[in-house]
C-alpha positions as CSV (number, residue, x, y, z in Angstrom):
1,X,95.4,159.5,85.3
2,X,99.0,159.4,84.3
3,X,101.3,156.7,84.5
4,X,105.2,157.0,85.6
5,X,106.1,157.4,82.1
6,X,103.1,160.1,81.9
7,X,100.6,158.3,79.6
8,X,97.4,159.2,80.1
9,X,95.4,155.7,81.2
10,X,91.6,156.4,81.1
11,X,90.1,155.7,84.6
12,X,87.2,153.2,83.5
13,X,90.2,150.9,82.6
14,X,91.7,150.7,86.5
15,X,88.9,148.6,88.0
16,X,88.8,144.8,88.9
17,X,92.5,145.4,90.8
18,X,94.1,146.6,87.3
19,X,96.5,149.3,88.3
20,X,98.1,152.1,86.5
21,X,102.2,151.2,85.8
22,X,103.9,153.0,88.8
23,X,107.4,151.8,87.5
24,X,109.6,148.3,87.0
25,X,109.5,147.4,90.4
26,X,106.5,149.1,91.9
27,X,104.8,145.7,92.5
28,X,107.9,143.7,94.7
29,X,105.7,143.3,97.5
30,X,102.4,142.6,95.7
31,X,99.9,139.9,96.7
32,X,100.5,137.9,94.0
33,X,98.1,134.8,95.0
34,X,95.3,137.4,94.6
35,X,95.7,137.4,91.0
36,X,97.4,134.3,90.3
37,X,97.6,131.2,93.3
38,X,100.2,129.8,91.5
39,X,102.6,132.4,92.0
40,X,104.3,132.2,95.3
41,X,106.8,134.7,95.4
42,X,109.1,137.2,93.0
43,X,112.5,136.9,92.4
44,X,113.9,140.4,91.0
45,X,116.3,140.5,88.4
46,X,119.4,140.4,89.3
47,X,119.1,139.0,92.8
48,X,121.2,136.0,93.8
49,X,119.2,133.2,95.2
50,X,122.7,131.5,97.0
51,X,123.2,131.2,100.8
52,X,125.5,130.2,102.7
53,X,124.1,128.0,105.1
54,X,120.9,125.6,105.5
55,X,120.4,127.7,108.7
56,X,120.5,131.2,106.6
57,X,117.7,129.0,103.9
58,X,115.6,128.2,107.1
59,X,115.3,132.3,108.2
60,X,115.0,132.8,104.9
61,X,112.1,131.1,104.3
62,X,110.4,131.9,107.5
63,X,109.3,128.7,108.8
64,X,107.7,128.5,112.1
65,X,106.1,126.4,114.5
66,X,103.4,124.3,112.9
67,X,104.3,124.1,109.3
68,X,104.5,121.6,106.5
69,X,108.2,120.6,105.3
70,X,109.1,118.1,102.4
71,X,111.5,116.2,101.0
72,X,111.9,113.5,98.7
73,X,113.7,109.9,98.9
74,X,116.0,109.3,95.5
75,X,118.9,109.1,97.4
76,X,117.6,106.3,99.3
77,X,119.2,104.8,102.5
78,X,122.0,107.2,101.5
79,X,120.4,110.0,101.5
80,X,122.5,113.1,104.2
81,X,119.8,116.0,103.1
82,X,117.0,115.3,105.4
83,X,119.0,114.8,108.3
84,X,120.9,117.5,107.9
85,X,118.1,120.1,107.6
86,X,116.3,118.7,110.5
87,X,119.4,118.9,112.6
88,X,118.9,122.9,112.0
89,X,115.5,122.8,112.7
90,X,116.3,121.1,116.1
91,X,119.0,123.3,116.7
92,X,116.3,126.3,116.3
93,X,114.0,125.2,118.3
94,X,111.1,124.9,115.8
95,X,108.6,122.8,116.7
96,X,105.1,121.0,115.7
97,X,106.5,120.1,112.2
98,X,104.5,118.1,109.5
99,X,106.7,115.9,107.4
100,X,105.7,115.4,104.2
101,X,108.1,112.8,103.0
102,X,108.1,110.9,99.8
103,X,109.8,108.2,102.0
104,X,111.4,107.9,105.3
105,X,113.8,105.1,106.1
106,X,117.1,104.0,107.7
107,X,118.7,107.3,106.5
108,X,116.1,109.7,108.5
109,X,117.2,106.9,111.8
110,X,118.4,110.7,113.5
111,X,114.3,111.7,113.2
112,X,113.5,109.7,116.0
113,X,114.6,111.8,118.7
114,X,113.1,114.7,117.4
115,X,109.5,112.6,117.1
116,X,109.7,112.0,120.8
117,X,110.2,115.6,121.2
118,X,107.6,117.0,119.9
119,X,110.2,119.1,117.0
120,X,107.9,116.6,114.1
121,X,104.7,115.9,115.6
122,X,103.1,114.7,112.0
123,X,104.3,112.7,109.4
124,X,102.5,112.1,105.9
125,X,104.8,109.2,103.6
126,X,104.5,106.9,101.0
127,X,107.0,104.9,103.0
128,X,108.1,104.1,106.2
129,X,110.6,101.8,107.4
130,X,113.2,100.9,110.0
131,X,113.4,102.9,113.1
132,X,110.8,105.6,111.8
133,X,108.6,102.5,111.0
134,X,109.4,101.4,114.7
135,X,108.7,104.9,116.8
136,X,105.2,105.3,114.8
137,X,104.4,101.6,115.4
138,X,105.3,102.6,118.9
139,X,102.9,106.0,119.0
140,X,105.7,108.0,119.7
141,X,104.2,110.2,117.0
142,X,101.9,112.6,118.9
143,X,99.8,112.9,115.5
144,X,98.5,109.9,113.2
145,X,100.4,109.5,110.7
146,X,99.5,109.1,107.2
147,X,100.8,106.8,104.8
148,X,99.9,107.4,100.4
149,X,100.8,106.2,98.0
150,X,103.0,107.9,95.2
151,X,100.7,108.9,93.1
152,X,98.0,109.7,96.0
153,X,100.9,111.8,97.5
154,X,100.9,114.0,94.6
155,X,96.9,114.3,94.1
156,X,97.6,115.7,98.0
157,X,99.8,118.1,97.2
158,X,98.1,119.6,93.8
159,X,94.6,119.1,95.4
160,X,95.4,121.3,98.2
161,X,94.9,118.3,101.0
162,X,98.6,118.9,101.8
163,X,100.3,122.0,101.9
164,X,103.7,122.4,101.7
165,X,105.3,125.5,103.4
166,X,108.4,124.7,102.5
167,X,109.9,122.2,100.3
168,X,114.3,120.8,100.9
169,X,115.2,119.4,97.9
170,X,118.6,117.5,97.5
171,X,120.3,118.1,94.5
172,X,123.0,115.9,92.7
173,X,123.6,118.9,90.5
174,X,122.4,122.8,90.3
175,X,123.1,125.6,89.1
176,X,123.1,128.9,90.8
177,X,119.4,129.9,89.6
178,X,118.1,126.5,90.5
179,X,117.7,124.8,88.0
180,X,118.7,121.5,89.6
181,X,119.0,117.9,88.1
182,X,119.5,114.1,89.7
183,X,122.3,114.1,87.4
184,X,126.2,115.9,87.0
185,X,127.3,115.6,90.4
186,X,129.5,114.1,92.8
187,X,126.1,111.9,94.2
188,X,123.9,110.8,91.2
189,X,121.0,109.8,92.0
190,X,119.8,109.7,88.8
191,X,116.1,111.1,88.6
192,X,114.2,113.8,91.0
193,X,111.2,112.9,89.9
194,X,109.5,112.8,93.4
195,X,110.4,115.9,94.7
196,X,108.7,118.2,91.0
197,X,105.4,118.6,92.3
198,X,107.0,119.6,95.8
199,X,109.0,122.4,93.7
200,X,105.9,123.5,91.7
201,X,103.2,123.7,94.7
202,X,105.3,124.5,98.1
203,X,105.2,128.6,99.1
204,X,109.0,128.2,99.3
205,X,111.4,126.0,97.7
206,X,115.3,125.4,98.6
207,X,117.7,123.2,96.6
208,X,120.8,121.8,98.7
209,X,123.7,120.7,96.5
210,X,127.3,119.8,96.9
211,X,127.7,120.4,93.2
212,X,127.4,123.5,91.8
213,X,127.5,124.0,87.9
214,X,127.6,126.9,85.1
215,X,124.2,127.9,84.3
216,X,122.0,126.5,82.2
217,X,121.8,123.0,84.0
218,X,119.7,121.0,81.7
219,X,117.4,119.4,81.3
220,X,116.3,120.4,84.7
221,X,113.9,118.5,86.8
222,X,113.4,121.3,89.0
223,X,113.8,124.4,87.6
224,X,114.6,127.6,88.5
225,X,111.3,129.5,88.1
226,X,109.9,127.8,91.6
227,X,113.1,127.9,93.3
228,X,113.5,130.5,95.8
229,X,117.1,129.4,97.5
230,X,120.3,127.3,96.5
231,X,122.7,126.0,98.9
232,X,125.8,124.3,98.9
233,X,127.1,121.7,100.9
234,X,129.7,119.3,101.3
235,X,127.5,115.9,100.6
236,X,124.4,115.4,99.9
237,X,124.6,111.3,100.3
238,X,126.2,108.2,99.3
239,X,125.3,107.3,96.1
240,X,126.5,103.4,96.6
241,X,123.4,103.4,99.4
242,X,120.1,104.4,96.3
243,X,120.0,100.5,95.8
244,X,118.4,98.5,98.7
245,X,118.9,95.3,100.0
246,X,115.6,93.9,98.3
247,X,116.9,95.2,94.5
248,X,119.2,92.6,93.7
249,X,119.1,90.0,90.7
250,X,118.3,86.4,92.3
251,X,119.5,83.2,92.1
252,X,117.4,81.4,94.4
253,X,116.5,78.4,92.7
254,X,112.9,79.1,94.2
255,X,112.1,82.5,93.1
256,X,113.6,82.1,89.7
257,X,110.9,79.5,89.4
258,X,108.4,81.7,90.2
259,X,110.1,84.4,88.0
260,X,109.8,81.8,84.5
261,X,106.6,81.2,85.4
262,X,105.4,85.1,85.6
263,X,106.9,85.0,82.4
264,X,104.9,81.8,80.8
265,X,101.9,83.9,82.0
266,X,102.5,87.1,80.5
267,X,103.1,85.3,77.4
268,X,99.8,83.8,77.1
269,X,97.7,86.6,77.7
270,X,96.7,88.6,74.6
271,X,98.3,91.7,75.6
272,X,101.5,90.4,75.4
273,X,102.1,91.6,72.0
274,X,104.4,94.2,69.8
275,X,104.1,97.4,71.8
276,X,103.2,96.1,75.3
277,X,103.9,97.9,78.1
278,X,105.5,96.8,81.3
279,X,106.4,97.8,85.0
280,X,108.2,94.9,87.1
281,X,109.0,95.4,91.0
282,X,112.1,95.7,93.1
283,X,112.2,92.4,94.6
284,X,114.4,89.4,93.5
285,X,112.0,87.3,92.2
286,X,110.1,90.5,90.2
287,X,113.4,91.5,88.5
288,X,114.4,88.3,87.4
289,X,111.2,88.0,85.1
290,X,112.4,90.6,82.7
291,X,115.1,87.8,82.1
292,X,112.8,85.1,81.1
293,X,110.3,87.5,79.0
294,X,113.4,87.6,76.1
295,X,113.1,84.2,75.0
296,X,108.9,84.6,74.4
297,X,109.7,88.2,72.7
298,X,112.3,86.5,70.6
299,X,110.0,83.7,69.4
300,X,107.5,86.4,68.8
301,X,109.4,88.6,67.2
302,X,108.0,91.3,69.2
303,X,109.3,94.4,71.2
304,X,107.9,96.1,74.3
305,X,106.6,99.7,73.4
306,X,107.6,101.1,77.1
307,X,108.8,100.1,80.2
308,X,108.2,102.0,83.3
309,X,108.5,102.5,87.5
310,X,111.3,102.0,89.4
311,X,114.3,101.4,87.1
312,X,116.7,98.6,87.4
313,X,119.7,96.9,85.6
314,X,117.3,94.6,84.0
315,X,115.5,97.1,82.7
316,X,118.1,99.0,81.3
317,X,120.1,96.0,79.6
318,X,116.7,95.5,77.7
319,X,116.9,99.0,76.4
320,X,120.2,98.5,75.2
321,X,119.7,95.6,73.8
322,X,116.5,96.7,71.9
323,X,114.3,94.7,73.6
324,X,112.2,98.0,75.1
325,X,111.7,101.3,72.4
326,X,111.4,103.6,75.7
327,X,112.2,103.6,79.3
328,X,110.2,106.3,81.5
329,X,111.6,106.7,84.5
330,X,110.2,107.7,88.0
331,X,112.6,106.1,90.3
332,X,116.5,105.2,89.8
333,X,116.6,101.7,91.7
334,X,120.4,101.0,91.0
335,X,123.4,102.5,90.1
336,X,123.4,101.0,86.6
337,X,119.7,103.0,86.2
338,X,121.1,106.4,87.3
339,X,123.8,106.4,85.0
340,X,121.5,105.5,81.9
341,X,119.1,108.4,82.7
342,X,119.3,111.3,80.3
343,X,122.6,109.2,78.9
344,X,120.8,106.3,77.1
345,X,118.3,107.5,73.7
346,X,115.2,106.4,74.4
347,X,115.2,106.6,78.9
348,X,113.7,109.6,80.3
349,X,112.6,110.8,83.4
350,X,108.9,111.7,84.1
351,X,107.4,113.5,87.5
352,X,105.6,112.0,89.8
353,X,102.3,113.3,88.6
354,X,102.8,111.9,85.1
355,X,103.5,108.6,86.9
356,X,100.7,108.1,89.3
357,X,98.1,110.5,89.9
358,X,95.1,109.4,89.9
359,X,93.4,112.9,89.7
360,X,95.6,114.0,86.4
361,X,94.2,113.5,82.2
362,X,96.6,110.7,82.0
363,X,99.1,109.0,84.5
364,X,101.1,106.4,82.8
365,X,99.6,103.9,85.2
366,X,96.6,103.8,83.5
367,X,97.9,102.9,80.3
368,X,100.1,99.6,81.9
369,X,99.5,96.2,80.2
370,X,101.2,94.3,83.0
371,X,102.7,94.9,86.5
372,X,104.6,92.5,88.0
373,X,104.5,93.4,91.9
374,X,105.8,91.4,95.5
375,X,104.0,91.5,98.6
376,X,103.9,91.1,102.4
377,X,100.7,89.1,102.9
378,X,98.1,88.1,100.7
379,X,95.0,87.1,101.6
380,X,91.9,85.2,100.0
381,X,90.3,88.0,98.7
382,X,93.4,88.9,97.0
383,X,94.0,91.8,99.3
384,X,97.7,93.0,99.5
385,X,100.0,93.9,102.5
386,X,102.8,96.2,101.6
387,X,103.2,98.3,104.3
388,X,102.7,96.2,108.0
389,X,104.6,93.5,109.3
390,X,103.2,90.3,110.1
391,X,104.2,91.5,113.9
392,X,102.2,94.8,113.0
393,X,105.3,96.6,113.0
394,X,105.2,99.5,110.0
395,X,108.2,98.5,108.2
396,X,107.3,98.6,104.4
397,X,105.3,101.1,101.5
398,X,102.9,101.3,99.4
399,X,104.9,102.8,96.8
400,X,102.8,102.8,93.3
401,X,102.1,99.0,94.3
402,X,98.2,100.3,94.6
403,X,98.3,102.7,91.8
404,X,99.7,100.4,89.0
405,X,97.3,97.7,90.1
406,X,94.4,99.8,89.4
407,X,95.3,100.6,86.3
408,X,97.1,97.9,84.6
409,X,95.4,95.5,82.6
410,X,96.7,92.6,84.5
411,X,97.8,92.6,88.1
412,X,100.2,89.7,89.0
413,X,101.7,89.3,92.5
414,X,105.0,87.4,92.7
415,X,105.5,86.1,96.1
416,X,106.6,83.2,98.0
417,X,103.7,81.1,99.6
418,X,106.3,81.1,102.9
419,X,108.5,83.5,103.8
420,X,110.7,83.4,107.1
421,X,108.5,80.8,108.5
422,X,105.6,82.9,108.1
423,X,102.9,82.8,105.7
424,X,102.5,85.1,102.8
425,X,98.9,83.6,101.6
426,X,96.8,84.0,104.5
427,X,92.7,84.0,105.5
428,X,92.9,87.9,106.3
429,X,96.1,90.7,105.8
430,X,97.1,92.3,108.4
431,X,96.1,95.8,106.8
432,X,95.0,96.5,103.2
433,X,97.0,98.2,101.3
434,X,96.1,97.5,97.9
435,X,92.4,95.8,97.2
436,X,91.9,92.4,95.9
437,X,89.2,93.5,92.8
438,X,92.5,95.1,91.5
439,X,94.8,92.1,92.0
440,X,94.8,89.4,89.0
441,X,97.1,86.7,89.5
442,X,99.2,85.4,92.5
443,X,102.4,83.6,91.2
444,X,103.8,81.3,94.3
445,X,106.3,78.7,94.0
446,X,103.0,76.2,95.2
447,X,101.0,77.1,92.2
448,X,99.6,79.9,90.1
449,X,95.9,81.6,91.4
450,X,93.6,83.4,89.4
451,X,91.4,86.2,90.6
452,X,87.6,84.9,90.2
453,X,86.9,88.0,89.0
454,X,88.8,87.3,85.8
455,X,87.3,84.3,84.3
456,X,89.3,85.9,81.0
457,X,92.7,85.5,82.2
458,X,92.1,82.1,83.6
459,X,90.4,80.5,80.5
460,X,94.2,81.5,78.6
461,X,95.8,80.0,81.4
462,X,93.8,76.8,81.4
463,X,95.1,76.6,77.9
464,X,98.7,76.2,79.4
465,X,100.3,73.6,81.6
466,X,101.1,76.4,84.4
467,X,100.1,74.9,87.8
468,X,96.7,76.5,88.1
469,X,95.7,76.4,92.1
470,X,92.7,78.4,94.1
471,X,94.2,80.9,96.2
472,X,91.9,78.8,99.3
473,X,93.6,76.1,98.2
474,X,97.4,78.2,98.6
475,X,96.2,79.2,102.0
476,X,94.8,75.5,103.2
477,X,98.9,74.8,102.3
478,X,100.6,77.3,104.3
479,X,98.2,76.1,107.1
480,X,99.3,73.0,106.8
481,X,102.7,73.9,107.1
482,X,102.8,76.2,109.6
483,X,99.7,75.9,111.4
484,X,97.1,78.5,111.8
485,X,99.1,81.8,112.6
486,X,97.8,83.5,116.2
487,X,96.2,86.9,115.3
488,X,98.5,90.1,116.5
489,X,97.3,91.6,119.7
490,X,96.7,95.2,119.2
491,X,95.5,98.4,121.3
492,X,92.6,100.9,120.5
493,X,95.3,103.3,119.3
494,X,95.4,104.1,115.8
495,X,98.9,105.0,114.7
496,X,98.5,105.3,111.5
497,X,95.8,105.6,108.4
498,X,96.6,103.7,104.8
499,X,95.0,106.2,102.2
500,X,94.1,104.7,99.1
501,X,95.1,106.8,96.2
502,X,91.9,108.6,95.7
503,X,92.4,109.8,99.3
504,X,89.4,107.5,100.9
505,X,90.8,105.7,104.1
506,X,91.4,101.9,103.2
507,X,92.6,100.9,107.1
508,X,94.0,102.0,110.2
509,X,96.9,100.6,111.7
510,X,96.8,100.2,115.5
511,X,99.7,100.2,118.1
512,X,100.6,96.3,118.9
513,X,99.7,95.5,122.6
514,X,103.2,94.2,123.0
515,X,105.1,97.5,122.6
């Protein structure tokens, strides 16, 4: 047969859906994801993807009762983007949502309403806290909820376990196409790392910005080829609000002893050598090791090859400083963080996927020498509560706290053995979050615990004068102190599931009898 610019195209060549060319733009409506799954949808040349409104992005992307939404949490407790898209949806009248949230705190508060309402009836995080922690503690949420971790979130999303519908991405910066960055606008946040495998797997993708730049805006977290809309607003958050109330530098006597004593035991373990690599946590006590490590890397003349994770002041001061060859960055922590991305030589920003997953060739998690991590609870076993409340209110996240414990070579938790007159060390955690065989060393301010399991790290340590202690022994302490704690009272309800990062269910978290 002939084609519309009358070749002739033999007809044993138009089997197995090959077609004859029919013109440019014969195939607008094709079913792409016949041919391709990755391809979602066609924009033609010379079509604008800008709206006017987040209500005109919501009909545009046809979302209905039912469906999977996402967005990500760089902007922290000063983040304006989720709350403002799902005031529309309310608005609407679209119900039986899915959230599918890389984090969900104090700035989603407005959510609560709209879980009691039946507009979200599921909620999938890799944090929840504050009032959101409180209504699914509650069982306001008429689904259970799951809670991943960051890079189990991801292995969701590109295994197909989660699919996103449509993805609301908040924008520091974009440029009309799409291309969008966590960087060049009037709310840096720094790094959209998060929210890069939302852009590349959801059927429909919309960027909201209040800064709108000349295209090309690069380098481009998300770019333009999976971005369907771009809209403009007025504010897409307070960038003073990215750093929390637990990222802070200490000067509590206490943790800053536990913090020189992390660092006395990185610095006799054989990894801790030219080229290490390091992740630290967000806590007081976590940051302030990266201040005692320069002293040991000085005397050893030694540099670390990378550091990674969450991103802090400390962090950065080393890069300057040329303590650290490269920074890769996941998470902006601080203000101080944000402004070094794509600004200092040597810090770069990496997805999600390349952070955590578990499922991926090569997540930089699996190539850690040492993570330095806090914790909720910790119990004999070495098991880790992140995410529940010693009330068994969900207040807290696993984060990457069980990804970069699997894979780093050694696992130390820094936390106090008392915290709020409640124990940290304790006989059993109130859930699980991240399991003991990948925990190594428990730094308190009573002593230092090795894991049985490594009979290597301890015999280097027994070469020290650290404080060497049995976590039994930590526990038979806070006892001591406080007195056995009364187990929480909880209903049959399950509220909530902890997923462990390969997607197996680690525990269940139950509604307390008190609420």
């Amino acid at each position: 047969m002939k084609n519309a610019v009358h070749r002739e195209i033999p007809d044993a060549l138009l089997k197995d859906g090959v077609e004859a060319f029919q013109g440019a733009f014969y195939r607008d409506n094709y079913e792409f994801k016949k041919a391709a799954p990755k391809i979602r949808s066609q924009v033609q040349p010379g079509t604008s993807k800008m709206l006017d409104s987040i209500k005109e992005a919501v009909e545009k992307t046809g979302l209905k009762d039912g469906m999977t939404i996402s967005f990500h949490h760089h902007f922290r407790n000063g983040d304006y983007v989720c709350a403002m898209v799902m005031e529309v949806i309310h608005e609407m009248g679209i119900k039986d949502l899915y959230i599918c949230a890389s984090s969900l705190g104090k700035a989603q508060a407005s959510l609560v309403p709209m879980i009691e309402d039946g507009t979200i009836t599921g909620i999938s995080s890799s944090g929840v806290r504050d009032e959101i922690g409180e209504a699914l503690s509650s069982g306001k949420l008429k689904n259970i909820a799951t809670i991943r971790t960051h890079g189990g979130r991801v292995r969701a999303i590109e295994t197909g376990q989660v699919h996103i519908d449509v993805a609301f991405i908040g924008a520091s910066s974009s440029d009309p196409y799409g291309n969008a960055s966590g960087k060049g606008g009037k709310a840096d946040c720094g790094v959209l790392s998060y929210a890069s495998v939302d852009a590349q797997y959801a059927d429909k993708v919309v960027v909201i910005t209040d800064t709108l730049v000349e295209a090309p805006n690069l380098p481009a977290p998300i770019q333009g080829v999976d971005v369907d809309y771009v809209v403009k607003v007025d504010s897409v958050g307070d960038p003073s609000k990215i750093a929390s109330g637990a990222i802070r530098m200490t000067k509590d006597p206490r943790e800053l002893k536990m913090a020189k004593a992390c660092a006395e035991v990185i610095a006799a373990t054989r990894w801790f050598k030219d080229g290490f690599s390091f992740q630290t946590g967000a806590g007081g006590a976590s940051l302030a090791v990266t201040r005692f490590l320069k002293p040991f890397m000085d005397e050893r003349g030694i540099k670390m090859g990378w550091g990674m994770g969450g991103i802090t002041e400390p962090m950065v001061d080393l890069l300057r400083e040329g303590y650290i060859r490269k920074l890769v960055n996941d998470q902006a922590f601080d203000i101080a963080s944000v402004e070094s991305v794509y600004t200092d030589p040597g810090h770069v920003e990496i997805s999600s996927s390349q952070y955590a997953n578990p499922m991926n060739k090569g997540a930089f998690v699996n190539y850690l020498d040492y993570v330095i991590l806090g914790a909720l609870e910790i119990d004999t076993d070495f098991n880790v509560n992140t995410v529940q409340g010693s009330d068994g209110t969900i207040q807290g996240a696993p984060g990457g706290h069980p990804d970069t414990a699997a894979g780093a070579k050694c696992t130390i938790i820094v936390a106090p053995l008392i915290r709020s007159r409640l124990a940290t060390v304790r006989r059993q955690v109130t859930s699980v979050t991240t399991p003991g065989e990948t925990v190594d060393v428990l730094v308190t301010d009573y002593g230092i615990a090795v894991n049985p399991n490594r009979q290597d790290i301890l015999e280097e340590l027994q070469k020290t004068r650290l404080p060497l202690v049995t976590i039994e022994e930590l526990c038979d302490k806070a006892e001591a102190i406080l007195g056995k704690p009364e187990p929480i009272q909880f209903t049959d309800q399950v509220v909530a599931v902890v997923e462990y990062r390969d997607g197996t269910i680690i525990d269940t978290i139950r509604k307390p009898a008190s609420r």
